[in-house]
ZAMARGU-4260 file (C-alpha; in steps of 0.2 Angstrom, whole numbers, plus 5000, padded with zeros to 4 digits):
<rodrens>
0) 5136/5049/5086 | 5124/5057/5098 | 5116/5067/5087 | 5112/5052/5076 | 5105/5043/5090
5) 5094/5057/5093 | 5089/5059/5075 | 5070/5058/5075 | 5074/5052/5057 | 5082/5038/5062
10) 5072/5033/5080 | 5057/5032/5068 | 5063/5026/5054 | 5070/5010/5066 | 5053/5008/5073
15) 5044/5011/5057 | 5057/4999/5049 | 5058/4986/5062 | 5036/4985/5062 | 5036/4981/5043
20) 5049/4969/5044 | 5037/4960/5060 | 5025/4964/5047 | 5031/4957/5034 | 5038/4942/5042
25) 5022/4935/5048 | 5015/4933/5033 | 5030/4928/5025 | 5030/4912/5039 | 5012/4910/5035
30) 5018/4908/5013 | 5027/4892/5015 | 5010/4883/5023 | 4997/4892/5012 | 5008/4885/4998
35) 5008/4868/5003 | 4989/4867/5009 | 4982/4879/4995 | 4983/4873/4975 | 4989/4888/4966
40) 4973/4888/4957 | 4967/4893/4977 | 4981/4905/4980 | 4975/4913/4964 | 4956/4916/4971
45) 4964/4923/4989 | 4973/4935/4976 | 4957/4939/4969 | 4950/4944/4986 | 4966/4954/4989
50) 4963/4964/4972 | 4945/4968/4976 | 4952/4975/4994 | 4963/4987/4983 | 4951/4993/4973
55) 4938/4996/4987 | 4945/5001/5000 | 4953/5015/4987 | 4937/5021/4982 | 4929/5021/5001
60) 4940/5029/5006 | 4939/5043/4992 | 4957/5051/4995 | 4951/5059/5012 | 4962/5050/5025
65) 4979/5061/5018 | 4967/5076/5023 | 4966/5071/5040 | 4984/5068/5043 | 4988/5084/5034
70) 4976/5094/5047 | 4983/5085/5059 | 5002/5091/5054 | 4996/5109/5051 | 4987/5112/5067
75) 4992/5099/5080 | 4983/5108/5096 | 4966/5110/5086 | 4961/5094/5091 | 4941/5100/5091
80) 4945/5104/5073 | 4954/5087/5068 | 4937/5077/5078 | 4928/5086/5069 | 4933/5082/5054
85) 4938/5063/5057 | 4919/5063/5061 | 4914/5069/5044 | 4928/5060/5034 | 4919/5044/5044
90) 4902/5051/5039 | 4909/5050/5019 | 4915/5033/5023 | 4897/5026/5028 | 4891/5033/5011
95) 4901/5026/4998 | 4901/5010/5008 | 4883/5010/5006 | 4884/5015/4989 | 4897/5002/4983
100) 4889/4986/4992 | 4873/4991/4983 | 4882/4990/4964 | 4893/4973/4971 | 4875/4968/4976
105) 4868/4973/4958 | 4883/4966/4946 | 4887/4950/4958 | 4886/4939/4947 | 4896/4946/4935
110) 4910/4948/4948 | 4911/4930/4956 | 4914/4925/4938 | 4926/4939/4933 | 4935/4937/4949
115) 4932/4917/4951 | 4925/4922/4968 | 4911/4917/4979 | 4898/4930/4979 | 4897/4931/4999
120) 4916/4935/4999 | 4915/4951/4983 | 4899/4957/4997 | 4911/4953/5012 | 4927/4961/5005
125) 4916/4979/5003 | 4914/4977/5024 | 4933/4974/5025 | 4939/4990/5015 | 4930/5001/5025
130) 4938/4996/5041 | 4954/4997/5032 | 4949/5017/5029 | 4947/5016/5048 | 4961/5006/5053
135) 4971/5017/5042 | 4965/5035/5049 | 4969/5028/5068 | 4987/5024/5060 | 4989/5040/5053
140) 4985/5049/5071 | 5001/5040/5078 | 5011/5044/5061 | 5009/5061/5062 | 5011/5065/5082
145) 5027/5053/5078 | 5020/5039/5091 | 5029/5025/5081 | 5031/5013/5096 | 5009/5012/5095
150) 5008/5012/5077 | 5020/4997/5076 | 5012/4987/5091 | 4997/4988/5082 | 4999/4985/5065
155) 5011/4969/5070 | 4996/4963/5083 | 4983/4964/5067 | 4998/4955/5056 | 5000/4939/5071
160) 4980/4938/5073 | 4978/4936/5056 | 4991/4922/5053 | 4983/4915/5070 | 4967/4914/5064
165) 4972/4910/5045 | 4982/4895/5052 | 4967/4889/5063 | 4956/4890/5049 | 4965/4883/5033
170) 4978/4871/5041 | 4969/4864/5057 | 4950/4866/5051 | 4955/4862/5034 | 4943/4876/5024
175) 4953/4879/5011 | 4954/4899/5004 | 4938/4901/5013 | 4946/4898/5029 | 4960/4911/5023
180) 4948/4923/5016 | 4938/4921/5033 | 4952/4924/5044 | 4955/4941/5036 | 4937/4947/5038
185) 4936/4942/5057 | 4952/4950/5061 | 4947/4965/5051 | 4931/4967/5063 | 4943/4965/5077
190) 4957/4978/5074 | 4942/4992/5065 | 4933/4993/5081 | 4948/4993/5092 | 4954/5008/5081
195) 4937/5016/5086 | 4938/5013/5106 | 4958/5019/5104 | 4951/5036/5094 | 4938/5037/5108
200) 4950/5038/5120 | 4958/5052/5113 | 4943/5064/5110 | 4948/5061/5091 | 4930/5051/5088
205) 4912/5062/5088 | 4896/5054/5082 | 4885/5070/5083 | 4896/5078/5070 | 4886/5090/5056
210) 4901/5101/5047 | 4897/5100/5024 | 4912/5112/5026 | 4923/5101/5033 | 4918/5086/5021
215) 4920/5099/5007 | 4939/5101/5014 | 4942/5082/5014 | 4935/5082/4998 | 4945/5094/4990
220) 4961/5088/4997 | 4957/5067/4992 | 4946/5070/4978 | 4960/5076/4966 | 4970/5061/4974
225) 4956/5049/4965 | 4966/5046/4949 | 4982/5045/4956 | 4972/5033/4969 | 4965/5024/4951
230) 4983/5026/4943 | 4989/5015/4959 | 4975/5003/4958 | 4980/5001/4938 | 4997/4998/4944
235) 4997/4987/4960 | 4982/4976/4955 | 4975/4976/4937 | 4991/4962/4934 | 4981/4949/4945
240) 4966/4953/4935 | 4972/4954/4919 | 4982/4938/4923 | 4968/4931/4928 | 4957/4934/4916
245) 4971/4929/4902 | 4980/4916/4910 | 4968/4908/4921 | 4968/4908/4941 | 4980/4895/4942
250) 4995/4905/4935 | 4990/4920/4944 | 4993/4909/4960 | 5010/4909/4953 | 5010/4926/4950
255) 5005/4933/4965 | 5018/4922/4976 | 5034/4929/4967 | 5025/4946/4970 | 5020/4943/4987
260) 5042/4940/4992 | 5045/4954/4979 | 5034/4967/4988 | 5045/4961/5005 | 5055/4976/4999
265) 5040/4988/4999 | 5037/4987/5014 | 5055/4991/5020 | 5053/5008/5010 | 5035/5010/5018
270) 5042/5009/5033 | 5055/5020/5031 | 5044/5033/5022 | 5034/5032/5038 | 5047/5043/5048
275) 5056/5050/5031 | 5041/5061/5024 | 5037/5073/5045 | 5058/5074/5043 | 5058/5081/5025
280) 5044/5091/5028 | 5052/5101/5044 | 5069/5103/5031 | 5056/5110/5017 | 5051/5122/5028
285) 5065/5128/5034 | 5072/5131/5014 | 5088/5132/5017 | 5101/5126/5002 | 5113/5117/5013
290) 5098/5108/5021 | 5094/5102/5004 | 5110/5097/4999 | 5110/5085/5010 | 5094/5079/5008
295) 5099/5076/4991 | 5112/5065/4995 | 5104/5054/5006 | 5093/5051/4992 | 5105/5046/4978
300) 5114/5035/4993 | 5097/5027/4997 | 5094/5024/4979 | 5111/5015/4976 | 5107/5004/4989
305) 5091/5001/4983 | 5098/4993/4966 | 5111/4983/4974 | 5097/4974/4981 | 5089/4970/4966
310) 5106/4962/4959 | 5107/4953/4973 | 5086/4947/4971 | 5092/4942/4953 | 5105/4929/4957
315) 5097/4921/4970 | 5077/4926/4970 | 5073/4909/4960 | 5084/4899/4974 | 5075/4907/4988
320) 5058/4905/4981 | 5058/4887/4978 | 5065/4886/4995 | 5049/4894/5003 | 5035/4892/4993
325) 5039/4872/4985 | 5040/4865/4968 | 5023/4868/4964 | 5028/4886/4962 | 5044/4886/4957
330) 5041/4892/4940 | 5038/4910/4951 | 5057/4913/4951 | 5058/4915/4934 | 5051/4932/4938
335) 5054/4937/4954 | 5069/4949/4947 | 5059/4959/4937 | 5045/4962/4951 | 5059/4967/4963
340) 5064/4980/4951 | 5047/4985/4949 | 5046/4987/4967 | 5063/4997/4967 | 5056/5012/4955
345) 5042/5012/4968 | 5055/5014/4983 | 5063/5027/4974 | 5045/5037/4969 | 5041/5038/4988
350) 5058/5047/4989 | 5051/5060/4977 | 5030/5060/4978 | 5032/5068/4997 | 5038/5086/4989
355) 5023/5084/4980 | 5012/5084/4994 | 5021/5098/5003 | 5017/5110/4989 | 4998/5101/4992
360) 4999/5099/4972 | 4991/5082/4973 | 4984/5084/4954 | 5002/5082/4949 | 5004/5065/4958
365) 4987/5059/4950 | 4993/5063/4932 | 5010/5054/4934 | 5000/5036/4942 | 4987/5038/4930
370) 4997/5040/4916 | 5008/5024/4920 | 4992/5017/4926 | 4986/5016/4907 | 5003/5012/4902
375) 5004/4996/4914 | 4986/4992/4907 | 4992/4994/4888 | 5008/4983/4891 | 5000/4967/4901
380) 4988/4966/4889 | 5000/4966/4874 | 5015/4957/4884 | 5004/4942/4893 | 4997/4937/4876
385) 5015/4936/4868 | 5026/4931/4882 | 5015/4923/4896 | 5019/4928/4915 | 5036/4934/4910
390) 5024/4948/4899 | 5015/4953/4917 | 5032/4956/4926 | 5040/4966/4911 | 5025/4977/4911
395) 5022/4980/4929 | 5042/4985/4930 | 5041/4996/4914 | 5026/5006/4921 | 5034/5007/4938
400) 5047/5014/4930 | 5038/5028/4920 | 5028/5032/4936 | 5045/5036/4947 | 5052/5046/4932
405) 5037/5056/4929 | 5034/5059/4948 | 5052/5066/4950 | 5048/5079/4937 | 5033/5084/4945
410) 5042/5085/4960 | 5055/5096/4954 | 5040/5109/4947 | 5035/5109/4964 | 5048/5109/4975
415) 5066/5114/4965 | 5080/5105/4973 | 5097/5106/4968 | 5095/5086/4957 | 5109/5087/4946
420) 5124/5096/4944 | 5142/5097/4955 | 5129/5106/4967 | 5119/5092/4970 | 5133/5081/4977
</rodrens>
């Protein structure tokens, strides 16, 4: 019993684990009042701004952020060498920030209309994804020295002053999705330049900073990352889109609220990844058989866990929906199933993507997510026109699917462990 206690498995993953439920348990409490003083023709355009978040902040960001924890992990002493580099990761950041407000500047038009935005909020959402990039490489300094008691306070501080300020805005100021969309900007300001200052601190933040070989190395740790950051992209966000454009933004509103309680479950396996992937990492090193045997069993038992839970969101998802969100999006339980089984596969991918990433074969992981990317894509398109939102959710849980299954195979090509067979279990 002691040892578990002192598991640093288990110590992070309860801290990881107990932040993402805070996490997402305030915006959970914010769903019931966004749905009651948001149409879902509303909802649908917050979901819009959500989706262009995703996709810019992916390409902002340009894959570099997984270098800097990976330096980080290999050299935790060199910390001239990780501000260095953070510096010039920062430095890449300011350029494709420039670069992608000056095309959101140039097709405008052609976005407020294809994402049934404003245009002040497509230039303001490029603003916000790169301090996520910054919020996220502060985050990733804690992950890696294991400072989960920081990480958590702060992300859960960013979660309560965005609800804070969302409810100020929407429900006492009665501005709409602008208030909501407003709130998420302000608070992104906030919490990027607190993630600076707290960077400062620890001499992990330079300014004066010239090293091309250092933004070379980011480079060419992220830059093979970009289709599998694409494939993502494909699979987490082109079914708002592609609802949207089909269906109309109103039915994405419903959409994205049986998503929203369906992805409650992907932030439990995030936060458990958060302390699973420096555990497996330090057995991997080791290579020891017995060590991953064990390993391989605590897989398979997290995955039987993981699809009792969907059951359990199949009989009484609808229930609980209509329950939070209100009749006018009660049609969203009709769906919620599917979506939590799509957010299953991903549990289970996270299980197997990190062996990947040990062996530092990211080209692997960017084939799997572009490959179900493209087949998410394909399968929306043909399933929304034939069977409506029920289409979207079949398709986004088939492609989740193919993703997990090609994942694990890569994974076994880099990193054999005993899967199958008596010696597995």
């Amino acid at each position: 019993m002691h040892r578990l206690r002192s598991s640093s498995l288990l110590t992070g993953t309860g801290v990881y684990l107990l932040a993402n439920i805070l996490n997402a348990a305030i915006p959970f409490a914010l769903l019931p009042v966004l749905t009651r003083y948001l149409s879902p023709a509303d909802y649908g355009r917050v979901a819009m701004f959500q989706a262009l978040l995703t996709a810019l902040a992916s390409l902002s960001a340009l894959g570099v952020t997984g270098a800097i924890a990976r330096k980080a992990y290999d050299d935790p002493k060199d910390r001239h060498e990780l501000r260095d580099l953070i510096a010039s990761c920062f430095q890449l950041l300011l350029t494709t920030s420039a670069l992608l407000f000056a095309a959101v500047l140039i097709f405008r038009r052609e976005l407020a209309s294809w994402l049934s935005l404003d245009v002040v909020w497509i230039q303001g959402a490029v603003f916000v994804s790169a301090t996520m990039v910054v919020i996220r490489i502060r985050l990733g300094q804690w992950q890696v020295r294991k400072q989960s008691r920081a990480f958590g306070i702060f992300q859960v501080s960013q979660s309560l002053g965005n609800v804070s300020l969302s409810l100020l805005l929407v429900v006492a100021l009665h501005q709409g999705y602008h208030g909501r969309i407003a709130a998420q900007v302000g608070i992104a300001a906030v919490f990027a330049t607190a993630a600076l200052v707290l960077l400062h601190r620890e001499q992990l933040l330079a300014i004066w900073i010239w090293r091309p070989e250092l933004m070379r190395e980011a480079l060419a740790f992220g830059v093979p990352l970009l289709p599998h950051i694409a494939g993502g992209f494909l699979l987490g966000t082109m079914d708002r889109l592609i609802v949207n454009n089909e269906l109309g933004v109103a039915e994405t509103g419903i959409y994205v609220v049986a998503a929203q309680l369906a992805g409650g479950m992907a932030l439990v396996f995030d936060g458990i990844n958060k302390a699973y992937w420096p555990w497996l990492f330090e057995r991997l090193k080791k290579d020891d058989i017995e060590e991953k045997r064990r390993v391989v069993r605590l897989t398979y038992a997290w995955y039987a866990v993981i699809l009792v839970t969907v059951a359990l969101v199949f009989l009484v998802g609808p229930t609980l929906l209509t329950w939070i969100a209100g009749d006018r999006y009660a049609r969203a339980g009709e769906i919620i199933g599917w979506l939590a089984l799509g957010e299953a596969f991903g549990g289970m991918y996270l299980m197997v993507t990190n062996y990947i990433f040990y062996a530092r074969r990211t080209g692997l992981v960017s084939l799997a997510s572009i490959a179900s990317g493209a087949a998410n894509v394909v399968l929306l398109i043909a399933f929304i026109r034939w069977f409506g939102l029920h289409g979207a959710a079949w398709a986004y849980c088939s492609a989740m699917g193919i993703r997990f299954l090609l994942t694990w195979w890569a994974a076994h090509r880099s990193v054999p462990m005993p899967w199958f067979g008596s010696k597995a279990m």
